[in-house]
C-alpha positions as CSV (number, residue, x, y, z in Angstrom):
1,X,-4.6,0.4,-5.9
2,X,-7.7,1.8,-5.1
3,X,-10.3,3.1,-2.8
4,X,-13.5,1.6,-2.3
5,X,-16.8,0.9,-0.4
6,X,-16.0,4.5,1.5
7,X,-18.3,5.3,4.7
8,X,-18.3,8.0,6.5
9,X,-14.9,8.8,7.4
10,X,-13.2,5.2,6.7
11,X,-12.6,3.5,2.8
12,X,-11.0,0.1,1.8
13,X,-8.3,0.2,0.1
14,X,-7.7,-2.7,-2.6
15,X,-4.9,-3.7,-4.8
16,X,-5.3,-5.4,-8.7
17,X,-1.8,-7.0,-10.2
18,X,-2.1,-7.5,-13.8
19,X,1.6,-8.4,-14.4
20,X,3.5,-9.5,-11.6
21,X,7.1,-9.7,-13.8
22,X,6.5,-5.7,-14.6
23,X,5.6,-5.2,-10.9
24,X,8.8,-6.4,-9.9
25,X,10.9,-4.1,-12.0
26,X,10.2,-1.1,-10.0
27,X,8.6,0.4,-6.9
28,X,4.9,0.4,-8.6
29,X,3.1,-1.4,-5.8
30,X,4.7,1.0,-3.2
31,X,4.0,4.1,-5.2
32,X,0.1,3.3,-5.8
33,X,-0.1,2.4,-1.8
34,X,1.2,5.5,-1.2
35,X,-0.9,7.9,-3.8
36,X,-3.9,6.4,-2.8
37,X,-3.6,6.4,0.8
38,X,-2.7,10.4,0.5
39,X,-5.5,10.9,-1.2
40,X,-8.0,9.8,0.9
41,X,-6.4,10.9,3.4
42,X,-5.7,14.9,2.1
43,X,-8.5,15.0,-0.6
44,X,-10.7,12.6,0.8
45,X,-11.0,13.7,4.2
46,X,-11.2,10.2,5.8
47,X,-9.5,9.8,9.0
48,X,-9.0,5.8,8.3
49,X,-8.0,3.2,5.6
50,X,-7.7,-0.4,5.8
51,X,-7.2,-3.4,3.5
52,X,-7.3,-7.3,3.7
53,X,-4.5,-8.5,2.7
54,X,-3.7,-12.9,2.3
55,X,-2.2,-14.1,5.6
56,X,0.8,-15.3,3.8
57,X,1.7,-12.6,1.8
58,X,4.9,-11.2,4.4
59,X,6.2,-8.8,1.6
60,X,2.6,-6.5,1.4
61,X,2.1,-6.7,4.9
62,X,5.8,-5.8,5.7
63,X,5.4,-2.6,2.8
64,X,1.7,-1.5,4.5
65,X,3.3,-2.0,8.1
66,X,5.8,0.6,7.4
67,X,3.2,2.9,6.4
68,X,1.8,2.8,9.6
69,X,-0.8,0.2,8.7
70,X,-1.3,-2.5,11.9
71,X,-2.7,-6.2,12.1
72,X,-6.5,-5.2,12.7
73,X,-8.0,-8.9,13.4
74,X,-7.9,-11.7,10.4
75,X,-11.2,-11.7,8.2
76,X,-11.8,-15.0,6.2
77,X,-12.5,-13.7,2.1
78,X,-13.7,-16.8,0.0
79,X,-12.9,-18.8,3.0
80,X,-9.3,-17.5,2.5
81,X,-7.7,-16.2,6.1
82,X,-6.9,-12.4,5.9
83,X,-5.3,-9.7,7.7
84,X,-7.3,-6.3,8.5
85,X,-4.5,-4.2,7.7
86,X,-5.2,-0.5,9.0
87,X,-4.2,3.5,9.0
88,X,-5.3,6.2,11.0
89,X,-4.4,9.8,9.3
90,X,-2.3,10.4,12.3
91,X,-0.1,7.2,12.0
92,X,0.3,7.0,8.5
93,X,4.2,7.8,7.9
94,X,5.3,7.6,4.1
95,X,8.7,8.1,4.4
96,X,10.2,4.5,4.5
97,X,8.4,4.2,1.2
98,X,9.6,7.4,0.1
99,X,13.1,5.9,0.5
100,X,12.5,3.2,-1.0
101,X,10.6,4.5,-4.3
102,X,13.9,7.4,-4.3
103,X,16.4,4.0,-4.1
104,X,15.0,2.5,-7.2
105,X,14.5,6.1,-8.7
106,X,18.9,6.3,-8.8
107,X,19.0,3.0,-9.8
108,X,16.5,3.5,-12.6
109,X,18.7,6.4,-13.6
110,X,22.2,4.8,-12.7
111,X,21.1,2.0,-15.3
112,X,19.7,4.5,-18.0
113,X,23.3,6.3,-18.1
114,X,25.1,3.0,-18.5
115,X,23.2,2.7,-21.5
């Protein structure tokens, strides 16, 4: 993830996946939401984040919605429909993620000791 074309007090926030096997073995995509959102939020100073992500893509929008992102309007990309997909500082909430990232965390080390 990352932070770009940042105004004022608002910043996109965009995602790149170079391997998506690897990305499935572990909470990666949640734990890069949630860094980068934190920072812009507690380093940054913005007071709101959004991102486009594809219509059909349930699984992203389901992880940013329990963030505290919300459907924002669609935006065509490319001629690609697109949810705006956006934070204020006061609604973010991390702590499903955090759950989720600390699930995979045991099971990480559930399966190391089995080894």
């Amino acid at each position: 993830d990352r932070m770009y074309d940042i105004k004022e007090k608002e910043a996109e926030k965009g995602s790149f996946i170079i391997d998506e096997n690897f990305a499935r073995l572990g909470p990666y995509a949640l734990e890069s939401a949630l860094s980068v959102v934190t920072f812009a939020f507690n380093d940054l100073g913005l007071s709101s984040v959004f991102g486009l992500i594809h219509v059909d893509n349930e699984k992203v929008v389901s992880m940013h919605e329990k963030m505290g992102f919300y459907k924002d309007g669609k935006r065509d990309l490319r001629g690609i429909p697109h949810w705006v997909l956006r934070v204020d500082k006061k609604g973010f909430d991390p702590s499903a993620l955090l759950d989720l990232i600390n699930y995979f965390a045991d099971r990480e080390r559930k399966m190391a000791a089995r080894s």
